[in-house]
N, C-alpha and C positions, 0 to 999 in steps of 0.2 A: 458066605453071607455074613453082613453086619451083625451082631450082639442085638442091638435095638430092633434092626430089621427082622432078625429071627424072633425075637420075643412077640411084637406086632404081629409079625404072620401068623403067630403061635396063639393069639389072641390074648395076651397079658394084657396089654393096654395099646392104646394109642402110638402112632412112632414117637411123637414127643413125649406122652407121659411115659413109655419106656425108655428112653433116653435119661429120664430124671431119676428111676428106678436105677437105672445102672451105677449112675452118678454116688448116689446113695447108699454105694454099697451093698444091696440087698442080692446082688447075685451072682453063684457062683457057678464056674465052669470046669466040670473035670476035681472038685471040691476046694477049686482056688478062687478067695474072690478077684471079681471083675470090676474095674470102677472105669472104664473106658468102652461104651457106646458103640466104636468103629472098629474093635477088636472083633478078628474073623471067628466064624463056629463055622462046623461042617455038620453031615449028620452023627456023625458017629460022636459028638459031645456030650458029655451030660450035663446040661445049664440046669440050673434050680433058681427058686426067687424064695427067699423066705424060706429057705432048706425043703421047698417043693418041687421036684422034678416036673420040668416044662416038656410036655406031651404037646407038637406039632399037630395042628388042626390038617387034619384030611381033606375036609371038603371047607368051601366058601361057604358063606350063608350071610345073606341081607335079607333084615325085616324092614315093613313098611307101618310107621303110627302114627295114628292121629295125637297128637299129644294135648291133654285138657289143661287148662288152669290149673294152678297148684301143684305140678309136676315138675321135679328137676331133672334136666339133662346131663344128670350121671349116673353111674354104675350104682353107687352107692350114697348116702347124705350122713353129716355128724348130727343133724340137727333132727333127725328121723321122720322126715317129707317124704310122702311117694316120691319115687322116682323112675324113669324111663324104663328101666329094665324092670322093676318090681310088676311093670304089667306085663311082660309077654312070660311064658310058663317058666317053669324054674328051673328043668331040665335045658335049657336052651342059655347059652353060654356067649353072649354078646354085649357088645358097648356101643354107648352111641359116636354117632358121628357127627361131632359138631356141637353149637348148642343153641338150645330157643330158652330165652326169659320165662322166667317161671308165671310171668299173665301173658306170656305169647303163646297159643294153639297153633296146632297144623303137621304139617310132614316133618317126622324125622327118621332118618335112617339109625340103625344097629346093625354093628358087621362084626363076625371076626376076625377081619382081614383088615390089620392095621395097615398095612402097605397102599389098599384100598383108599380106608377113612382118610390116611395124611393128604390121600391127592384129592380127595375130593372136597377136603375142606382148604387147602392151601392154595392163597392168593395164585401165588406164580401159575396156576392149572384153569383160574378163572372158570370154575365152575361155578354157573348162573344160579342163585336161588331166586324164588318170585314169590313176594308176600302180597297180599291184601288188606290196607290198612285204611280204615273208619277213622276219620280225623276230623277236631275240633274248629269250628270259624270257615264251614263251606260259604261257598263253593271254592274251589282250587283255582286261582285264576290262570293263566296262559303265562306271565311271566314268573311264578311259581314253578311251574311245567318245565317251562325252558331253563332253570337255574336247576332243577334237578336233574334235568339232561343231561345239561353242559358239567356237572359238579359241584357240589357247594363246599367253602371253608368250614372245615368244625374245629374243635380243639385239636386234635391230632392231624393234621393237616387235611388237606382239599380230599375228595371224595372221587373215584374216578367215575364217567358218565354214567347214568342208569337208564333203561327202557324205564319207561314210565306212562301210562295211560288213565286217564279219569275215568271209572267206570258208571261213579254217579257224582251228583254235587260234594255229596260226603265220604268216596270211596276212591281211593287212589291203589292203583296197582304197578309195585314195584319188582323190577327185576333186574339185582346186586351181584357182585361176585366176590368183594372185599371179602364180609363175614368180620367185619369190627365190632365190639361191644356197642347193642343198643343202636348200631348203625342206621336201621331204615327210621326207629323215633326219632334221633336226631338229625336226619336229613330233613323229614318233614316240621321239625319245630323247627330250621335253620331258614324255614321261606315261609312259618307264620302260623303251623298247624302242627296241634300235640296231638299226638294216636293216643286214638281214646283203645281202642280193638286191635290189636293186628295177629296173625293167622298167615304162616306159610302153607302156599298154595301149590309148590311145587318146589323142586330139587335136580336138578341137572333135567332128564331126558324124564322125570318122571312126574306127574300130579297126582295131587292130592284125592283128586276123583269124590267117590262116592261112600270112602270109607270113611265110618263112623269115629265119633272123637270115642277117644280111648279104645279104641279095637287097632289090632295090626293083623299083618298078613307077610307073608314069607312071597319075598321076588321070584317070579319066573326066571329060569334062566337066560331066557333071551333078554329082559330086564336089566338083569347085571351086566350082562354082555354089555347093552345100550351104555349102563356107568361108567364100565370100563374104559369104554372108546370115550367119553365126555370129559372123564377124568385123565384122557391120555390128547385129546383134540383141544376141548373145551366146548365143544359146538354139539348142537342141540337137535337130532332129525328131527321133523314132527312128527314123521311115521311111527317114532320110538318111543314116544308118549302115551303112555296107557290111562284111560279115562275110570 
């Protein structure tokens, strides 16, 4: 197995933010450092990070959170903000997946299975997320609709199609697979409307449901089962949807 790949599985970080961990020198294999990423490990290694010996996670585990206002989507902050992890218990050894703006609410996931997160956040895998977003200058009219269909131009080039549906005059429901910075605000200011509110509503095969903002909950195994195959298909059963 890959250096990155193994650290990911191992729940260090992310495959890219382990990849950049390697890069940096911080860890060493058998007590030689390692600055190369695609360098093989077996089990019988001893990789360290930071002269800590990296202890392979046994089991998978995905949490499910509502995340509130004021919250950052990372492990840790310099600026000392709650953050995603600082709510679920502290015995519990996970990074998120992904990220929501810090005034975005809704579903994020936490895994230790970096090999997981990269696919379900990486374009090439078009894993669906679906937000609900409260927008400024209702109603949405139909050639609005249709421009965010088809794609709209932003600075970083053209957007690829979105499901999109008006759920009221001032509520537009989007479902992306990009995951660009700020992506669904600037789709809808690019046809005339700033998100005043927006809230991820769901994530591959899974919604938001009935869970409270700031609470989480640990996925069923059939659950991740469902992510697996989304993350490895892109496609979405409804069956697979838990409410």
């Amino acid at each position: 197995m890959r250096l990155a790949k193994f650290l990911a599985a191992s729940g260090v970080a992310s495959r890219r933010a382990s990849e950049e961990i390697v890069r940096a020198g911080r860890v060493t294999v058998g007590g030689r450092v390692i600055d190369d990423p695609a360098r093989d490990v077996g089990e019988s290694d001893a990789v360290a990070v930071d002269g800590k010996l990296v202890v392979p996670v046994a089991e998978r585990e995905v949490y499910a959170l509502n995340k509130p206002v004021g919250v950052v989507s990372t492990a840790s902050d310099p600026q000392g903000r709650p953050t995603v992890v600082s709510l679920l218990p502290p015995e519990v050894r996970l990074y998120p997946v992904g990220r929501l703006d810090i005034d975005t609410t809704g579903l994020i996931l936490l895994t230790n299975d970096g090999d997981l997160a990269h696919r379900l956040t990486h374009p090439r895998f078009e894993v669906p997320k679906t937000y609900r977003a409260v927008i400024t200058n209702p109603p949405v009219r139909t050639a609005a609709l249709r421009a965010l269909r088809d794609g709209v131009s932003l600075q970083d080039g053209p957007t690829a199609p979105a499901r999109v549906r008006r759920v009221a005059p001032e509520i537009l429901e989007l479902t992306i697979h990009e995951g660009r910075k700020r992506q669904v605000k600037r789709m809808c200011e690019a046809v005339g409307h700033r998100v005043r509110r927006l809230e991820r509503v769901a994530f591959g095969p899974l919604i938001l449901g009935d869970l409270a903002r700031g609470q989480w909950r640990r996925l069923e195994d059939s659950e991740v089962e469902a992510l697996v195959r989304c993350a490895t298909t892109g496609s979405v059963p409804e069956r697979s949807r838990r409410k």
